[in-house]
C-alpha positions in Angstrom: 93.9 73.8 101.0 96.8 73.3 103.4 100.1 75.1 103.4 103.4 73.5 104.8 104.2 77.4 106.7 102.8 77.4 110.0 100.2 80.7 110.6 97.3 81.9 112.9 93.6 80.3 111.9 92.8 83.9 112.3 95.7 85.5 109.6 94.3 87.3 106.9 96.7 85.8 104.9 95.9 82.5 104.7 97.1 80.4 101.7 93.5 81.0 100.1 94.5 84.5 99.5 97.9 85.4 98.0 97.8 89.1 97.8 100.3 91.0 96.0 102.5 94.0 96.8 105.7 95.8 96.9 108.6 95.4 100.2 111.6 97.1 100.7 114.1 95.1 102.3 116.2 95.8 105.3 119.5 95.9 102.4 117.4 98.4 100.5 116.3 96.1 97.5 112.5 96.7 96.6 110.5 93.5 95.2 107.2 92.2 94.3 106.2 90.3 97.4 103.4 87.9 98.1 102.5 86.9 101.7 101.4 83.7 103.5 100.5 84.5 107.3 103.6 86.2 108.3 105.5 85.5 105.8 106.4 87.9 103.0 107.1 85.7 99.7 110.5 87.8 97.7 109.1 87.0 93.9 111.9 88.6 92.3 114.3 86.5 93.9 112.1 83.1 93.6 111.3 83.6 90.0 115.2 84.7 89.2 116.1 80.7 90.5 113.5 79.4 88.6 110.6 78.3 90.0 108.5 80.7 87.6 110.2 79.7 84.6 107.0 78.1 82.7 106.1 81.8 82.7 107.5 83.8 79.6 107.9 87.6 80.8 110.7 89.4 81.9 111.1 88.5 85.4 112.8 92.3 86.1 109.5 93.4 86.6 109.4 91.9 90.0 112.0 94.4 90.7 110.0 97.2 90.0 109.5 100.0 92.7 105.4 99.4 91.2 103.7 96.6 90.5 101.8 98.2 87.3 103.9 96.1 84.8 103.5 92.9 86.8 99.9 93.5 86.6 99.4 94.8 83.0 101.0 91.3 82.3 96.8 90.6 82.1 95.3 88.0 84.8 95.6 84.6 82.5 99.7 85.5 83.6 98.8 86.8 87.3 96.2 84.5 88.0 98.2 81.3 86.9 101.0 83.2 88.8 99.2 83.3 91.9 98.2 79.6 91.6 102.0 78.6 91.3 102.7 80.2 94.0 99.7 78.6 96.4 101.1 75.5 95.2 104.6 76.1 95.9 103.5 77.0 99.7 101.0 74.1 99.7 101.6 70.7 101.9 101.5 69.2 98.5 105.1 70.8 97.7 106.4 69.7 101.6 109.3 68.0 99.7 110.4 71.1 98.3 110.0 73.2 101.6 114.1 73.4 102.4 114.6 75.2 98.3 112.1 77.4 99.3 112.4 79.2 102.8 115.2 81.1 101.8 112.8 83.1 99.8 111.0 84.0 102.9 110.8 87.4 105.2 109.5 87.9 108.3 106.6 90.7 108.1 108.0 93.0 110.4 111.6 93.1 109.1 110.3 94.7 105.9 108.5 97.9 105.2 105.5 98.0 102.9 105.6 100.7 99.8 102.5 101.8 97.5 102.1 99.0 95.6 101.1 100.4 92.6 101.8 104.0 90.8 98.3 105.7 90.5 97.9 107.8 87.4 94.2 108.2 88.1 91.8 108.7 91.5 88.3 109.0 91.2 86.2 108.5 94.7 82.6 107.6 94.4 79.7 108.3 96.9 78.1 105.0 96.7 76.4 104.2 100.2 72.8 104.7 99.7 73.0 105.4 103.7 75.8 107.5 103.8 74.3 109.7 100.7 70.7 109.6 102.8 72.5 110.4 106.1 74.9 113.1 104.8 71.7 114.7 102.9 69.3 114.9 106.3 71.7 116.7 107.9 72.6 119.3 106.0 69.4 119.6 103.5 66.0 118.3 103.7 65.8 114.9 105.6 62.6 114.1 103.5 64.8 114.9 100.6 68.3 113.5 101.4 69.0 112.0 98.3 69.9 114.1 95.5 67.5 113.9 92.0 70.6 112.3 90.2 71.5 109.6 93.2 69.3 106.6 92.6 70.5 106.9 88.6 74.1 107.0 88.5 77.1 106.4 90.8 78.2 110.0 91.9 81.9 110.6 91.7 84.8 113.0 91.4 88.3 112.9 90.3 90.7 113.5 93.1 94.4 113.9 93.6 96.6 110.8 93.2 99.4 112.2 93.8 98.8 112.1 97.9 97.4 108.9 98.2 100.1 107.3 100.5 100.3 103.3 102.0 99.5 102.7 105.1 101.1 103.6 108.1 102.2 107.0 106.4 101.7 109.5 109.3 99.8 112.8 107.9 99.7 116.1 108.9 96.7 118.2 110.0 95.4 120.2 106.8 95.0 124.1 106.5 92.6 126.1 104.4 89.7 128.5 104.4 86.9 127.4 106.9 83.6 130.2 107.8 81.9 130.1 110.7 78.1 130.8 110.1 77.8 133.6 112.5 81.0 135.4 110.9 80.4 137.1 108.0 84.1 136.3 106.3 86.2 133.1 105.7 88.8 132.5 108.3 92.2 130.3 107.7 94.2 128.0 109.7 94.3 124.3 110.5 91.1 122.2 109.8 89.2 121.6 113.2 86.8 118.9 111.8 89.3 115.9 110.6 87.4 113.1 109.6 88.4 109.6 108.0 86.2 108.1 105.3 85.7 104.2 105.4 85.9 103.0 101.9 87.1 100.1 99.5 89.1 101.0 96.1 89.7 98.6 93.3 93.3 98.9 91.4 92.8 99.0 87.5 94.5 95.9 85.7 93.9 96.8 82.0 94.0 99.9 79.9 91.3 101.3 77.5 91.8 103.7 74.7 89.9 106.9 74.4 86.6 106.7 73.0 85.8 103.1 74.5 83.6 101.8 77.0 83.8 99.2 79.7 80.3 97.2 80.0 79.1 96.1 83.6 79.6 92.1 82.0 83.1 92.7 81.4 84.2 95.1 84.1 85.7 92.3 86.2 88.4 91.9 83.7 89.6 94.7 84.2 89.7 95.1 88.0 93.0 93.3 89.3 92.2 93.8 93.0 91.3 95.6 96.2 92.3 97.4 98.6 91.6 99.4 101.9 91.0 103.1 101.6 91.0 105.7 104.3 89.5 109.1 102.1 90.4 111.5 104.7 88.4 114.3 105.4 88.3 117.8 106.5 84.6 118.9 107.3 84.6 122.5 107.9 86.9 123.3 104.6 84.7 120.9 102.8 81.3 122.9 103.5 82.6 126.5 102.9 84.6 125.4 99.5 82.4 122.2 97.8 79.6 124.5 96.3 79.5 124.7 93.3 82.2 122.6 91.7 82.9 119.4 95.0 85.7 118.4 97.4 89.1 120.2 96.7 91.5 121.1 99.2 89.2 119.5 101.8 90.4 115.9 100.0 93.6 116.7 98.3 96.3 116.5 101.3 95.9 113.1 101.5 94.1 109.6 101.5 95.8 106.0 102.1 95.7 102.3 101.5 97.0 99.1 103.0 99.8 97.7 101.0 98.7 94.3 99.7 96.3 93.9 96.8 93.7 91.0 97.6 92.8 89.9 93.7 89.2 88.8 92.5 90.4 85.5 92.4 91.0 85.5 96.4 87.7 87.2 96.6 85.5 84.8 94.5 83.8 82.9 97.0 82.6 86.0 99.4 80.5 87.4 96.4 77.5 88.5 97.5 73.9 90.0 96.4 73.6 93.6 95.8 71.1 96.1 97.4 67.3 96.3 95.3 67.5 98.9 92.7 64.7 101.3 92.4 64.0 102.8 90.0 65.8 100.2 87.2 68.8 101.5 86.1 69.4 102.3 82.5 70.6 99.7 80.2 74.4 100.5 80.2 73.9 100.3 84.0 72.2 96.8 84.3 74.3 93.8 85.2 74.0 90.1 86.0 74.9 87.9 89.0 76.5 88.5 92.4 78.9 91.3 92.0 78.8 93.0 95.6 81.3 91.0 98.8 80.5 90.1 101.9 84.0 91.7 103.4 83.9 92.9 107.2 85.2 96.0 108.2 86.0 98.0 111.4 87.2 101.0 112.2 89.3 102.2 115.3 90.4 105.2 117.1 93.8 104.7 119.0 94.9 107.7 121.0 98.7 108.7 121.5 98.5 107.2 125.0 97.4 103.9 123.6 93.5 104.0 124.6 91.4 102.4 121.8 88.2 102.4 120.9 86.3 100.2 117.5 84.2 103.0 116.6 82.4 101.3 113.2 81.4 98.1 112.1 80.0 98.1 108.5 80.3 95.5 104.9 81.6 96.4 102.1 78.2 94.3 100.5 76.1 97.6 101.9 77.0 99.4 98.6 73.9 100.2 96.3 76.0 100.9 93.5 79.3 98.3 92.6 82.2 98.4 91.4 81.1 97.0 87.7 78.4 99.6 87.4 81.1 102.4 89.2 83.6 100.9 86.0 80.9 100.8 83.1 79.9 104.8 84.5 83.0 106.1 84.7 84.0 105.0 80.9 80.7 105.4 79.4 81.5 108.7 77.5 84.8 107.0 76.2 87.1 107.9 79.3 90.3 106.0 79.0 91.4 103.9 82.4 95.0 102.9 82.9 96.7 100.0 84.4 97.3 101.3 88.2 94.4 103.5 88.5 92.5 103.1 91.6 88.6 103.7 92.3 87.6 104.7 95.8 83.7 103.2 97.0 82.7 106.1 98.8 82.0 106.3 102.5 80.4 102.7 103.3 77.9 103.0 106.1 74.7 100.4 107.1 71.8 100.8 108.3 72.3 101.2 112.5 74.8 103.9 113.9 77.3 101.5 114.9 78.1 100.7 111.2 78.5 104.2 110.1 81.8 105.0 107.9 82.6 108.7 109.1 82.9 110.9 112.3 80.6 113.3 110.4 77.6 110.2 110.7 78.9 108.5 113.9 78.8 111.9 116.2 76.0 113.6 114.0 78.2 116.6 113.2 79.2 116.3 116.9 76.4 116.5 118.5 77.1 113.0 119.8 80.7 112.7 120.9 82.1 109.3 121.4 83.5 108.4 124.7 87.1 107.2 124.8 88.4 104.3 127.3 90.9 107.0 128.7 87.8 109.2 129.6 88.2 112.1 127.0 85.6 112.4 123.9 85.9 112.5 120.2 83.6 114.4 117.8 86.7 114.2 115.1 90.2 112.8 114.8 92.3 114.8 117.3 96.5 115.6 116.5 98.2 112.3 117.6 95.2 110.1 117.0 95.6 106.9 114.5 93.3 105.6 113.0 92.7 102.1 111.5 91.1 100.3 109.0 90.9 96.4 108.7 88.7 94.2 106.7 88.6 90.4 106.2 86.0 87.6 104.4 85.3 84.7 105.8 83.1 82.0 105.0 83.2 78.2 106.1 86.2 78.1 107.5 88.0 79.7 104.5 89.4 83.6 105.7 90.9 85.9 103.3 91.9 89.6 104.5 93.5 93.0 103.5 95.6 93.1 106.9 95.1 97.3 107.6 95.5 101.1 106.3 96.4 103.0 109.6 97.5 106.6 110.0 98.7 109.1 112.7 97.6 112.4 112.2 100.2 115.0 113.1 99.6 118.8 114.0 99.5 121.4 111.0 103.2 122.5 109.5 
């Protein structure tokens, strides 16, 4: 497949892909957008002239400030959708290439927005190596994994309402911390920042309370992924998560990159999952590939521009996937909504260097990373970004998310 807009072999958003999101324009007007290397695709304007017309839906929808309506639509409307539009782009449709440039942007004269409004936020803890890692260093390393791990996917609802898109700077969180040699809590700004390397899939279909989603047809109702950066504070986390989990150690904020990458755009990166032992139970069981082989790295930038790739993982590493994350989560009759997004967890490998968190990478600290500029890390420092990119690729086809990156800023 061959499109008639010149891009990098190395873009992310090669005509294979097709991602979807939402762009505010330098005039103010928010759209649906698409994107073909660096080119950002204005749907609204290209289906209000007609060149989705053998579409019946109300094209207003791709002048939403969300794209939740757009992708409740279901995928035999998005999917085709997405089609038309490789086709339109294609060197198949040259002939056409003078109607349609005048529906392109330029990338960088355009600002990304959340592409979707996310009722719901649950965050899994997925990595069989970042559940063994976390568990040997703070319990028994012969015993790192919980009783409950190797049965279900752990999770936790979190708070929605901070999940922010990428490039979103955020500011150092405060809360109760203890020392262990102090015998009370102390409070101020956290001191033990960490990011969390993670993948979330976007909800594309509701349920109502009461049913179930089985691990067969859990694809249908995931429209796409994203990137997810769960950001982290370490020492509020270990004096507040016993007994009832992550609270304000989660809650001030987590992010995502801006474009969806849809199943369809995925498809041929699918991958073999992890051997499960022991079997899981029934509702649990599944068929076929359902992990994907997507590459992932993770850098530290400091404020005077010295960077450092401090991770290199796969999103295939998870033990437990999305359909079997999806079938868990509604298995009591939890209702999902269109919008809702579902964090992987921290996705770490086997070796050090593919390690998702600060937490793993330093072991609590004890093994600071050394920057280019000279100065060390054992967590994310005030004016530190940190970024996020993931891509496929396979035979010469590439598909990627582009980035999530955030600046952190000092405590208000």
């Amino acid at each position: 497949m061959k499109s008639w807009l010149n891009y990098s072999n190395d873009s992310d958003f090669s005509i294979y892909n097709i991602p979807f999101g939402i762009i505010q324009q330098k005039d103010g007007t928010i759209v649906a957008a698409s994107r073909i290397g660096d080119n950002v695709i204005d749907l609204y304007t290209l289906a209000k002239d007609g060149f989705l017309d053998e579409f019946t839906f109300d094209k207003s929808i791709l002048r939403e400030k969300t794209l939740n309506r757009f992708i409740a639509l279901g995928k035999p409307v998005t999917s085709a959708i997405r089609k038309k539009i490789q086709f339109l782009f294609s060197i198949e449709n040259e002939t056409s290439k003078n109607k349609l440039i005048k529906y392109l942007l330029p990338d960088d004269e355009v600002k990304n927005l959340l592409p979707v409004h996310i009722s719901n936020y649950t965050d899994f803890y997925s990595s069989r190596e970042h559940a063994t890692n976390v568990g040997a260093m703070f319990r028994d390393p012969a015993n790192a994994l919980l009783p409950n791990w190797l049965h279900l996917p752990v999770g936790y609802h979190g708070r929605a309402s901070s999940i922010v898109v990428s490039g979103t700077p955020l500011h150092r969180p405060k809360g109760q911390t203890k020392a262990d040699d102090q015998p009370m809590p102390s409070f101020g700004p956290c001191r033990l920042l960490d990011f969390e390397l993670e993948v979330g899939f976007i909800v594309g279909k509701e349920t109502e309370l009461g049913d179930s989603v089985s691990t067969a047809d859990a694809e249908d109702y995931i429209f796409g992924l994203v990137l997810f950066n769960d950001w982290s504070a370490r020492d509020i986390q270990k004096w507040e998560y016993v007994p009832l989990g992550p609270f304000l150690a989660k809650n001030f904020g987590s992010s995502v990159s801006p474009w969806i990458v849809t199943l369809d755009a995925l498809e041929p990166f699918r991958t073999d999952s992890p051997q499960q032992e022991p079997t899981p139970l029934s509702y649990l069981q599944f068929a076929g590939k359902k992990n994907y082989d997507l590459n992932l790295t993770v850098d530290i930038v400091a404020e005077n521009g010295s960077a450092k790739t401090v991770s290199k993982s796969n999103f295939k590493h998870m033990y437990w996937n999305m359909c079997q994350q999806l079938a868990h989560h509604t298995v009591n009759g939890c209702n999902i909504e269109v919008g809702d997004l579902y964090a992987s967890g921290t996705i770490s490998g086997s070796t050090p260097d593919s390690y998702g968190s600060m937490l793993e990478i330093t072991w609590g600290g004890k093994n600071p990373i050394q920057m280019p500029d000279g100065t060390e890390r054992k967590f994310i420092l005030d004016g530190d970004t940190v970024s996020i990119k993931g891509f496929c690729e396979k035979e010469n086809v590439k598909v990627g998310f582009g980035e999530v990156f955030n600046k952190i800023l000092p405590a208000k």
